[in-house]
ZAMARVO-879777 format. One record per residue: residue number from 1; residue in three letters; x, y, z of N, C-alpha, C in turn. Coordinates in Angstrom, 3 decimals, always signed. Each point is the difference from the previous one (the first is absolute). Last residue first. Layout:
! residues N
+-----+-----+----------+----------+----------+----------+----------+----------+----------+----------+----------+
:   k :   r :       nX :       nY :       nZ :      caX :      caY :      caZ :       cX :       cY :       cZ :
+-----+-----+----------+----------+----------+----------+----------+----------+----------+----------+----------+
: NUM : ala :        X :        Y :        Z :        X :        Y :        Z :        X :        Y :        Z :
...
+-----+-----+----------+----------+----------+----------+----------+----------+----------+----------+----------+
***
This chain:
! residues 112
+-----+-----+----------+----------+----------+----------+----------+----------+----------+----------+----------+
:   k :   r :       nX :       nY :       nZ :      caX :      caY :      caZ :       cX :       cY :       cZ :
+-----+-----+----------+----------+----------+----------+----------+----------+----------+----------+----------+
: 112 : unk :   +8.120 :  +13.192 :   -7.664 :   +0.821 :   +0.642 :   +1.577 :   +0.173 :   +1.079 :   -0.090 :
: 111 : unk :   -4.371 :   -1.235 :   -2.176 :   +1.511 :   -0.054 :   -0.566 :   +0.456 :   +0.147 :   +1.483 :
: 110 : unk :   -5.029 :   -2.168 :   -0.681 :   +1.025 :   +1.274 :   +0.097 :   +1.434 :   -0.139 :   -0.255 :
: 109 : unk :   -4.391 :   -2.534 :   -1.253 :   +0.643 :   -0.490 :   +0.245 :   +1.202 :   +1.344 :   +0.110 :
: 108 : unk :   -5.672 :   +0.555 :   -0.447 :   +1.569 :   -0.552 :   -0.741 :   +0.734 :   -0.026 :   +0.581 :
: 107 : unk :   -5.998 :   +0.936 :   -0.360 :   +1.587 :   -0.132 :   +0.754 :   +1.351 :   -0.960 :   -0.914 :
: 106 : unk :   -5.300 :   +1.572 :   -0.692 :   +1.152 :   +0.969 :   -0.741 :   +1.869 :   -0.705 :   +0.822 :
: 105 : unk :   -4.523 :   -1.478 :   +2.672 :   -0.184 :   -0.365 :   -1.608 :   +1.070 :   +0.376 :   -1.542 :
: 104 : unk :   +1.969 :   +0.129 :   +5.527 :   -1.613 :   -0.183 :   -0.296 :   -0.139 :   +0.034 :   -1.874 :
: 103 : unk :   +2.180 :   -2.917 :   +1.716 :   -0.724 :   +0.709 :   +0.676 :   +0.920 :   +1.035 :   +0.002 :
: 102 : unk :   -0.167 :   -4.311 :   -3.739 :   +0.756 :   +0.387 :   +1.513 :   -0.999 :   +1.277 :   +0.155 :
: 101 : unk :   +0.420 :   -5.008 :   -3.090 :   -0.630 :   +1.339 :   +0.595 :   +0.594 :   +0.723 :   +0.779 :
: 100 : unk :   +2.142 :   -3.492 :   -3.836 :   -1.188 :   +0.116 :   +1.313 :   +0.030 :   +1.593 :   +0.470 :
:  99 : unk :   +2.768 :   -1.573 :   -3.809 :   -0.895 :   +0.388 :   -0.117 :   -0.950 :   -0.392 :   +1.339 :
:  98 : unk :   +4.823 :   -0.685 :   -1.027 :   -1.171 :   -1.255 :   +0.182 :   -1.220 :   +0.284 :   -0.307 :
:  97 : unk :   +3.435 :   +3.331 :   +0.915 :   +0.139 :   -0.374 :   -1.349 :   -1.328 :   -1.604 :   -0.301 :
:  96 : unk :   +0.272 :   +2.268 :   +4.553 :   -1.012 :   +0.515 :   -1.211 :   +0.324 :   -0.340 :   -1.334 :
:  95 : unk :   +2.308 :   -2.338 :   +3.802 :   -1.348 :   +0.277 :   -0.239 :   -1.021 :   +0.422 :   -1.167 :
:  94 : unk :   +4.865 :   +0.409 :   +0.469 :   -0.987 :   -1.166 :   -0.846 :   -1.129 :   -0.307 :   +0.095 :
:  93 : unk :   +1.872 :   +3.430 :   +2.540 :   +0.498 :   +0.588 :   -1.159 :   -0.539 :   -1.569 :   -1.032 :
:  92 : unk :   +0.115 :   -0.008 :   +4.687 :   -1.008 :   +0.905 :   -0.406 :   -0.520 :   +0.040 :   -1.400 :
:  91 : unk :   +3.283 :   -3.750 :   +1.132 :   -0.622 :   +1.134 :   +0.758 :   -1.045 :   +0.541 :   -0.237 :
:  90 : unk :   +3.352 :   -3.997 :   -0.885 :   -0.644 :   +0.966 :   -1.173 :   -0.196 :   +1.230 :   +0.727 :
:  89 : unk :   -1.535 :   -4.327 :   +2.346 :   +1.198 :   -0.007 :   -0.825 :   -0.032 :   +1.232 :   -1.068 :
:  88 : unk :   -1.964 :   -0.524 :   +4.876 :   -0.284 :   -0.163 :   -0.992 :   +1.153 :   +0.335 :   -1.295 :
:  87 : unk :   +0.690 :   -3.033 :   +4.832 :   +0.284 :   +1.800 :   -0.505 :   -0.974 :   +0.292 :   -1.281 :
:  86 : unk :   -0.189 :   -2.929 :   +4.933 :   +0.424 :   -0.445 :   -1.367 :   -0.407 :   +1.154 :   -0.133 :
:  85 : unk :   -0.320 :   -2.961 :   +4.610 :   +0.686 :   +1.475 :   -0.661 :   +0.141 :   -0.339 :   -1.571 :
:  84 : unk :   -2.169 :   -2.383 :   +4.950 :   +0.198 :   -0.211 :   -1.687 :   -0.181 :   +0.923 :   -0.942 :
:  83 : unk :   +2.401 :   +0.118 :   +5.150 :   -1.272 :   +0.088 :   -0.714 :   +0.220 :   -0.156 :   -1.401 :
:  82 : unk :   +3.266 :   -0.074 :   +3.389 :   -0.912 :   -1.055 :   -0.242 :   -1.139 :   +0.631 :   -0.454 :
:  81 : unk :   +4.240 :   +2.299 :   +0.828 :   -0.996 :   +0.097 :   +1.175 :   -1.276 :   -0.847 :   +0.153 :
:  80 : unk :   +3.094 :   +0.046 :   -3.655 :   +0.660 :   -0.453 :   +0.867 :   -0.753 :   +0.200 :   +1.058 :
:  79 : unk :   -2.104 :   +1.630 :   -3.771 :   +0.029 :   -1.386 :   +0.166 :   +0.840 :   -0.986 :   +0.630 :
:  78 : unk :   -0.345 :   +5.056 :   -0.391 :   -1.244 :   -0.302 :   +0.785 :   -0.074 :   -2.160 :   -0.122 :
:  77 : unk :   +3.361 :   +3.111 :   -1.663 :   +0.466 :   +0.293 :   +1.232 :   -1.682 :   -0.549 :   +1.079 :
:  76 : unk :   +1.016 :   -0.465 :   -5.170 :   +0.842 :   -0.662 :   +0.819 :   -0.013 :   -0.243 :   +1.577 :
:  75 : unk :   -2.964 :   +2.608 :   -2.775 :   -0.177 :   -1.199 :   +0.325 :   +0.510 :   -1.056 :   +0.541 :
:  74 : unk :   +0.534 :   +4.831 :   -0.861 :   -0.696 :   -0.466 :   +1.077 :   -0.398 :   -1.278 :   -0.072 :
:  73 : unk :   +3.211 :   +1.345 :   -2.827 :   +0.525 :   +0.081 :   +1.191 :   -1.064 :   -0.276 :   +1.091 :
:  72 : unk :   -1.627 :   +0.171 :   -4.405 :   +1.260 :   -1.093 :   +0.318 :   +0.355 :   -0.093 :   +1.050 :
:  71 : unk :   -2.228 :   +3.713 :   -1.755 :   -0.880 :   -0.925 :   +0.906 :   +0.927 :   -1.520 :   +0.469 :
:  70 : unk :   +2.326 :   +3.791 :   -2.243 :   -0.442 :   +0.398 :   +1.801 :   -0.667 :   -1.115 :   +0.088 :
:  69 : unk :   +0.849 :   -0.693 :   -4.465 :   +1.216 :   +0.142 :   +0.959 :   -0.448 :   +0.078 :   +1.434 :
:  68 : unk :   -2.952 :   +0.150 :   -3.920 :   +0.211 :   -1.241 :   +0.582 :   +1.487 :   -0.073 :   +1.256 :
:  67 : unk :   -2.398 :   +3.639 :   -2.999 :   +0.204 :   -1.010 :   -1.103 :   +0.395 :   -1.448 :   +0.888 :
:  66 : unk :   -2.324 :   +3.492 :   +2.120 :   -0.095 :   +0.488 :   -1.408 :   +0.353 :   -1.012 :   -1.238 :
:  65 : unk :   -1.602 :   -1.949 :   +4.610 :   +0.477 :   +1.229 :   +0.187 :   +0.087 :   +0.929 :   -1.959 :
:  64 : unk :   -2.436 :   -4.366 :   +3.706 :   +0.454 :   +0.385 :   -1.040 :   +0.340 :   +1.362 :   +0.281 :
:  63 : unk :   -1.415 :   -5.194 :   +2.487 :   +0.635 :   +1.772 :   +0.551 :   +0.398 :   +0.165 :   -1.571 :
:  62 : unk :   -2.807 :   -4.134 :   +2.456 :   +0.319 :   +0.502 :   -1.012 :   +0.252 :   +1.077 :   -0.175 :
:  61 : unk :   -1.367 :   -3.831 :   +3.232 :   -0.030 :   +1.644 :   +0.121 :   +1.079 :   +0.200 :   -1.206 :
:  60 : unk :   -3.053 :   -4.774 :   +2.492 :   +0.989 :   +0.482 :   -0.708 :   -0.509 :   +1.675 :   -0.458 :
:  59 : unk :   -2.015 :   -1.819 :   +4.219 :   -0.464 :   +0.133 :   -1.250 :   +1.420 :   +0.609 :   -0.514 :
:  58 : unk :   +0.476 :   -0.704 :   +4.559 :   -1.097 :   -1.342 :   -0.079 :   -0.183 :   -0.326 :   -1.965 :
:  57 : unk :   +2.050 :   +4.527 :   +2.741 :   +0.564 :   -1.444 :   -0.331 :   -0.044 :   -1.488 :   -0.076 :
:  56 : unk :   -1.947 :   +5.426 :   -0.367 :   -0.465 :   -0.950 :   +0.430 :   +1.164 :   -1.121 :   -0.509 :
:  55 : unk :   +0.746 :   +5.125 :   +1.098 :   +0.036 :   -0.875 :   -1.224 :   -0.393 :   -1.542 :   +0.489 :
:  54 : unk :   +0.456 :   +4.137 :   +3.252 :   -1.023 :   -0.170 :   -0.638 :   +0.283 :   -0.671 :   -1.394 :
:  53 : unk :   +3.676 :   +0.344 :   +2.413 :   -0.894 :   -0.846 :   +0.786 :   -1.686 :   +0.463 :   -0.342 :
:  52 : unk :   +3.737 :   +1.941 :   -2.391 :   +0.042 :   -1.417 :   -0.043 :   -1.050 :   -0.507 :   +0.746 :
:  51 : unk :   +1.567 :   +4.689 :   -0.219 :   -1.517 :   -0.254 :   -0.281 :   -0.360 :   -2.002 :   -0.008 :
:  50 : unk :   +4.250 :   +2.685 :   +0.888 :   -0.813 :   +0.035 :   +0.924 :   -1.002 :   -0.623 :   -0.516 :
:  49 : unk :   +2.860 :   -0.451 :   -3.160 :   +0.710 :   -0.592 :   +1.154 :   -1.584 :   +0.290 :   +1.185 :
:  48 : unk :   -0.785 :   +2.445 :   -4.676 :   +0.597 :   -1.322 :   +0.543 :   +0.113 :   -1.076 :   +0.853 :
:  47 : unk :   +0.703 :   +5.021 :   -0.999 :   -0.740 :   -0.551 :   +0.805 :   -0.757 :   -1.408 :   +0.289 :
:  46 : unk :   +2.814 :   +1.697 :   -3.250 :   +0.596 :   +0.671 :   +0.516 :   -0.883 :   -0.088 :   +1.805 :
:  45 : unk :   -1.197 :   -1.144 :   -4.553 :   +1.100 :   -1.188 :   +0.020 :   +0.453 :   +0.813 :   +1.604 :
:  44 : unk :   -4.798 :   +1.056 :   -0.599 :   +1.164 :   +0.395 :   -0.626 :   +1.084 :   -1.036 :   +0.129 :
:  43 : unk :   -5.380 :   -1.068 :   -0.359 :   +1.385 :   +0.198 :   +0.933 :   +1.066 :   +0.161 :   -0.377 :
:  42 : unk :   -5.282 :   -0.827 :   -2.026 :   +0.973 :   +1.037 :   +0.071 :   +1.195 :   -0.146 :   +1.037 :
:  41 : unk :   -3.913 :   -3.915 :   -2.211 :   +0.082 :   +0.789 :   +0.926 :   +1.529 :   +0.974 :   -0.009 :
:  40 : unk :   -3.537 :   -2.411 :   -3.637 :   +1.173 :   +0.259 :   +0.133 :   -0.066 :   +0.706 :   +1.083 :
:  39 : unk :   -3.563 :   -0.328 :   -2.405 :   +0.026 :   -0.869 :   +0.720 :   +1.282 :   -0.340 :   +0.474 :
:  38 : unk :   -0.267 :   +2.523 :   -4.159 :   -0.939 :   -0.393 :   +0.300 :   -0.465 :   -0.986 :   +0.912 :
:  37 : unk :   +4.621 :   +2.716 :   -2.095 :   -0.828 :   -1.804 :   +0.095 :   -1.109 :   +0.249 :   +0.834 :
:  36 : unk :   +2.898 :   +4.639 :   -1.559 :   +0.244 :   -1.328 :   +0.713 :   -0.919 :   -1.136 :   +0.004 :
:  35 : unk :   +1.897 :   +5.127 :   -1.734 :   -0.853 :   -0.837 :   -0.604 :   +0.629 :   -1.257 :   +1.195 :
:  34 : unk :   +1.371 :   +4.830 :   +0.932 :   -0.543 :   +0.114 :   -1.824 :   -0.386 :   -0.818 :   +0.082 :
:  33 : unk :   +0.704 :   +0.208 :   +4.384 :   -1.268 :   +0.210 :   -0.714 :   +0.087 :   +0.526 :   -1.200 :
:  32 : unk :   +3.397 :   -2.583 :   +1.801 :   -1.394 :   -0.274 :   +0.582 :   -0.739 :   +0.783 :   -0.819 :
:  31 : unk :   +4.247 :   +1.314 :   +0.100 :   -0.229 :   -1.119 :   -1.071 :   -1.103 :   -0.502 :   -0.052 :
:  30 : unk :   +0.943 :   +3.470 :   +2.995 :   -0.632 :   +0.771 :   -1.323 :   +0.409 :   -0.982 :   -1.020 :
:  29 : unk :   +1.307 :   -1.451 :   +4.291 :   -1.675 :   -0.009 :   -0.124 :   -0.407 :   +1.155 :   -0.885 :
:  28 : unk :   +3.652 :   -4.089 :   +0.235 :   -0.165 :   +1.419 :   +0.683 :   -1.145 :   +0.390 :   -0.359 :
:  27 : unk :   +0.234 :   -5.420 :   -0.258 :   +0.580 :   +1.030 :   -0.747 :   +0.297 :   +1.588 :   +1.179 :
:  26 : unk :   -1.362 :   -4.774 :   +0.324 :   +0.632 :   +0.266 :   +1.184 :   +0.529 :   +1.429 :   -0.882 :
:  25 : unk :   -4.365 :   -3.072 :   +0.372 :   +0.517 :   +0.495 :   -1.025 :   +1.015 :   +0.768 :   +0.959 :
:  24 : unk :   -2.316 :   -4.861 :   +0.209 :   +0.187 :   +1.101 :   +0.205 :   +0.876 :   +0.906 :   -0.223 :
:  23 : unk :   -3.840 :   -4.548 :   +0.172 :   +0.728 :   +1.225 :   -1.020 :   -0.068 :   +1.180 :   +0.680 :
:  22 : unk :   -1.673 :   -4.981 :   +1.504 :   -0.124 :   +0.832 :   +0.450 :   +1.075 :   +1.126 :   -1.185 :
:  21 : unk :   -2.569 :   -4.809 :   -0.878 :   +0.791 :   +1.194 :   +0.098 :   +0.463 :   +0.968 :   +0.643 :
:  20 : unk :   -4.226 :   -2.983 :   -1.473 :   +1.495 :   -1.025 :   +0.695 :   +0.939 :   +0.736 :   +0.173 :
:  19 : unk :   -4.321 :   +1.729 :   -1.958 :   -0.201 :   +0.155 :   +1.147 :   +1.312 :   -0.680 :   +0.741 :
:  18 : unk :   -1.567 :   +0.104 :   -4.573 :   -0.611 :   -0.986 :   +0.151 :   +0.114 :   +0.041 :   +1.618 :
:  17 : unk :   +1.816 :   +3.488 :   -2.279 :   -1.537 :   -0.269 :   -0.473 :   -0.826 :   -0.950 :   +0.853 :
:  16 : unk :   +4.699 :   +0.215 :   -0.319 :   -0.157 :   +0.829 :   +1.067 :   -1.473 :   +0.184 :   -0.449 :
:  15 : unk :   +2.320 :   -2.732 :   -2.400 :   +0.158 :   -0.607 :   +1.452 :   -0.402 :   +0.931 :   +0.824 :
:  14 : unk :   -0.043 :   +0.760 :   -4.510 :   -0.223 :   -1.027 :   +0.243 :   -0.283 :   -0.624 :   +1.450 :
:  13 : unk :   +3.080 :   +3.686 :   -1.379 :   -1.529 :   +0.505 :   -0.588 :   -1.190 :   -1.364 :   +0.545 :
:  12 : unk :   +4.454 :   -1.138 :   -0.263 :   -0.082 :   +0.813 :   +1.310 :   -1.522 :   +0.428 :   +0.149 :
:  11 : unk :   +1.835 :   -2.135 :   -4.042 :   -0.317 :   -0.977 :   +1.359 :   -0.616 :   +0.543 :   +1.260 :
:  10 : unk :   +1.545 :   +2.360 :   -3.805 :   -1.412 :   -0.488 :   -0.150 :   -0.376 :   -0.716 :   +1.282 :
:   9 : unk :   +4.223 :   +2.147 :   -0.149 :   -1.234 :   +1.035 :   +0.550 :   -1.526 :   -0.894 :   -0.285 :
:   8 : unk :   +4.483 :   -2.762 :   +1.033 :   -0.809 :   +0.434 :   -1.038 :   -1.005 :   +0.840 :   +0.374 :
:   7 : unk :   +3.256 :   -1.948 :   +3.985 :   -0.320 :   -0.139 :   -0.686 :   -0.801 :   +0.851 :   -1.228 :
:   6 : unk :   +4.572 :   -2.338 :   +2.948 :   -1.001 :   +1.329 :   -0.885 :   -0.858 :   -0.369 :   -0.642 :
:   5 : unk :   +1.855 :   -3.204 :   +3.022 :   +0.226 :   +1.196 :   +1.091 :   -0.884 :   +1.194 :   -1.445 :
:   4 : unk :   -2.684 :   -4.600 :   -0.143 :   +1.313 :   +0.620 :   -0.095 :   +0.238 :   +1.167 :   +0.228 :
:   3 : unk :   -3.903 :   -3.018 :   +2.450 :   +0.335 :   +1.007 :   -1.168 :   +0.903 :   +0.038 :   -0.153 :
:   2 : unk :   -3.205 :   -3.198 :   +2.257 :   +1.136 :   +0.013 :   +0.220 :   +0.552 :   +0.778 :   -1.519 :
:   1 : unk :   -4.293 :   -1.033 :   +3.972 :   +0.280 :   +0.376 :   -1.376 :   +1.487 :   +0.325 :   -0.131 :
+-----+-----+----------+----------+----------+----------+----------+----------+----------+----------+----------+
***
């Protein structure tokens, strides 16, 4: 399957339902738990690096952050290491303007 580097929370929403995805959220973790994606795995931008070798590099991996900067970087730094790296475009923060869901039911998109 051959995705562009950003992609659309719909798309994303889309691709991670259907199981083709791996989504991960590289926010801090009182960004985490005001509101995050439903099936979205947690790794700080800051841990990252170690945790790589649990990121399956067989299944494209989709990294989001608030508005797209930090995850950028993890994609950059995960699609020179060859894996099929792409950022969700927007972030967090289009997510929910997109109106999709987030966790848990009251959740929102935190301020810095």
């Amino acid at each position: 399957m051959e995705l562009p580097f950003e992609l659309s929370p719909a798309r994303v929403a889309e691709l991670l339902r259907e199981g083709q995805i791996q989504l991960v959220d590289v926010r801090e973790d009182y960004e985490r738990e005001a509101g995050h994606v439903a099936g979205s795995r947690w790794v700080p931008l800051a841990d990252l690096t170690a945790a790589a070798p649990t990121i399956d590099p067989s299944k494209p991996v989709v990294f989001v952050c608030r508005v797209g900067g930090r995850s950028a970087m993890a994609d950059w730094s995960f699609a020179r290491a060859g894996y099929d790296a792409h950022n969700l475009d927007g972030g967090m923060v289009r997510w929910a303007e997109s109106g999709l869901a987030l966790e848990p039911e009251d959740g929102h998109v935190a301020d810095h």
